[in-house]
C-alpha positions as CSV (number, residue, x, y, z in Angstrom):
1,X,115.2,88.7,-75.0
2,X,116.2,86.4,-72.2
3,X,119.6,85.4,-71.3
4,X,120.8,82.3,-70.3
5,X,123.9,81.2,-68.8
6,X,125.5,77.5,-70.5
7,X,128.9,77.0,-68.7
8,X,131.6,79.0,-66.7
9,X,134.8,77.8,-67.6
10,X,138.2,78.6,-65.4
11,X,141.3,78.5,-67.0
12,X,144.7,78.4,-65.0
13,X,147.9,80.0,-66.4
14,X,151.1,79.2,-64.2
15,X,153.7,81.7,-64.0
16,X,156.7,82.7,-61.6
17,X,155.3,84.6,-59.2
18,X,151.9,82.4,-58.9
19,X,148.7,81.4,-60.6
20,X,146.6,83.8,-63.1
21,X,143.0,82.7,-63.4
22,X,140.6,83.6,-65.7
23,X,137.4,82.7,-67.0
24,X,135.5,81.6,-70.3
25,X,131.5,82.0,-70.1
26,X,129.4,80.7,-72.8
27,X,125.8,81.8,-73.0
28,X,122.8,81.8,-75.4
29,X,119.7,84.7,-75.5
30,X,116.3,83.8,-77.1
31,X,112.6,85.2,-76.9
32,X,110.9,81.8,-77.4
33,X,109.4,83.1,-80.6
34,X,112.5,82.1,-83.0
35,X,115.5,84.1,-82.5
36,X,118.3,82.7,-80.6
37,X,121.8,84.0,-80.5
38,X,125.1,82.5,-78.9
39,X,128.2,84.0,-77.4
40,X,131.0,83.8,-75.5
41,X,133.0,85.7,-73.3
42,X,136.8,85.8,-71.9
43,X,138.1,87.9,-69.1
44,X,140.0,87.9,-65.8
45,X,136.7,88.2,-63.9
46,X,133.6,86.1,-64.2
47,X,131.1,89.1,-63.9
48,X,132.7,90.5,-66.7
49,X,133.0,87.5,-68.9
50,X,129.3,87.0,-68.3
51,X,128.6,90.4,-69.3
52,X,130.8,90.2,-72.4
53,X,128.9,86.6,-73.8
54,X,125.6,88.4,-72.8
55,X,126.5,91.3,-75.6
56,X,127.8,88.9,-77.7
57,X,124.9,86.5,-77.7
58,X,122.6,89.4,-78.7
59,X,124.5,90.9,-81.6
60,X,124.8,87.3,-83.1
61,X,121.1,86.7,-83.5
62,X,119.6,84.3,-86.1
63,X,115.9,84.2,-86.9
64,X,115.1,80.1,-87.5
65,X,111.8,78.5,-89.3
66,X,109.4,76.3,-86.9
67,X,106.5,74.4,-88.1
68,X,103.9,73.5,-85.2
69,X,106.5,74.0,-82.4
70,X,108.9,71.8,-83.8
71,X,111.3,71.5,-86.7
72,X,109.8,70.5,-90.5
73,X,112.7,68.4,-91.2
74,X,115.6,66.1,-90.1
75,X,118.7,68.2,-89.0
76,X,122.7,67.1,-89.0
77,X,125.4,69.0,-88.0
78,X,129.0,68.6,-87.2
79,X,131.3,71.2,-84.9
80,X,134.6,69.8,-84.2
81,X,133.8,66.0,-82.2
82,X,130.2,66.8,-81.9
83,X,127.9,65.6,-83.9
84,X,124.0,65.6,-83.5
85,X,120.9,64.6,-85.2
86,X,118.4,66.5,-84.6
87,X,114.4,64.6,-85.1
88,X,110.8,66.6,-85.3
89,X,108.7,65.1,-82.9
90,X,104.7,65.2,-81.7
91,X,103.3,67.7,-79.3
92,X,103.3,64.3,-76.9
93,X,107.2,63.9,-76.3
94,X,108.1,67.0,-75.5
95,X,112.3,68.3,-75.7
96,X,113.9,64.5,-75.0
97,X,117.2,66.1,-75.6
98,X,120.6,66.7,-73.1
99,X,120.5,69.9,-70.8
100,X,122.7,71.9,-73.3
101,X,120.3,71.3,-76.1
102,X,117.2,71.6,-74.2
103,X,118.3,75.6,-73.5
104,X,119.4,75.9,-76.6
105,X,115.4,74.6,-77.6
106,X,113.2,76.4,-75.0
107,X,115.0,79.7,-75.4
108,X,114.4,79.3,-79.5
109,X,110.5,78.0,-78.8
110,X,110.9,74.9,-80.2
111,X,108.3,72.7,-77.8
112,X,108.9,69.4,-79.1
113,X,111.8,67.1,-80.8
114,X,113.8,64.1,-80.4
115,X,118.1,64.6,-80.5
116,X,121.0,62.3,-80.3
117,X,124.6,63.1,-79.7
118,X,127.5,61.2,-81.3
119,X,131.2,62.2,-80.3
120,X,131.9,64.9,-77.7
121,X,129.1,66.0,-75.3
122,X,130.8,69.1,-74.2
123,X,128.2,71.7,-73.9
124,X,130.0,74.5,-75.3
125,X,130.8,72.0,-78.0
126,X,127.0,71.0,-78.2
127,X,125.4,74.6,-77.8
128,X,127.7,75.9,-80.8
129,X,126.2,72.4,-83.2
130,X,122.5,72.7,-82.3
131,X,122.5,76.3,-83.1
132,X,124.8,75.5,-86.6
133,X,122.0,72.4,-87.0
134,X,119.1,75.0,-86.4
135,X,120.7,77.4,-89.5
136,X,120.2,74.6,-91.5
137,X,116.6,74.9,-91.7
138,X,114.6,75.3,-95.1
């Protein structure tokens, strides 16, 4: 399984004697033969909150359905803002997707398809609606 990192986010909590930081890591594991898992990870170190989203990502692993390095159908899905269509496309075009999705593909397997985002393009945001658009598949 490889792991892969998606975004390190630092939160700021203000209190009397100072600042407390700490930090939210979001990460994905796949072994570009169709298993892909997701997780994410909160602690007061960002070592640690890597480590935590790389055991979560592992223990959360779906197995999806490909058809010639791509998807056999059209794929919708919808996590909070984020919306995305996802297309199948020819061995010719490649992943013409965002950076978020494009992990999200390559670590999966998936060679080739065609996305569009509507809404929010957070990539935690993105990341969590590929992977609920990729359990969608027949």
């Amino acid at each position: 399984m490889e792991d892969r990192l998606v975004k390190i986010h630092r939160v700021t909590k203000v209190v009397k004697g100072g600042r407390i930081f700490s930090y939210t890591s979001t990460s994905i594991c796949g072994n570009k033969k169709y298993l892909i898992g997701f997780g994410r990870g909160k602690s007061r170190e960002i070592l640690e909150s890597i480590k935590k989203s790389y055991l979560k990502a592992r223990n959360n692993i779906l197995k999806i359905n490909i058809f010639n390095n791509t998807i056999p159908h059209f794929l919708y899905a919808k996590h909070s803002s984020c919306k995305i269509l996802l297309y199948p496309a020819s061995k010719i075009i490649g992943l013409v997707a965002c950076s978020a999705v494009k992990q999200v593909m390559s670590s999966a397997g998936i060679k080739s398809i065609f996305s569009k985002i509507h809404g929010s393009t957070n990539s935690v945001n993105v990341t969590i609606c590929t992977i609920k658009a990729l359990t969608f598949l027949k």
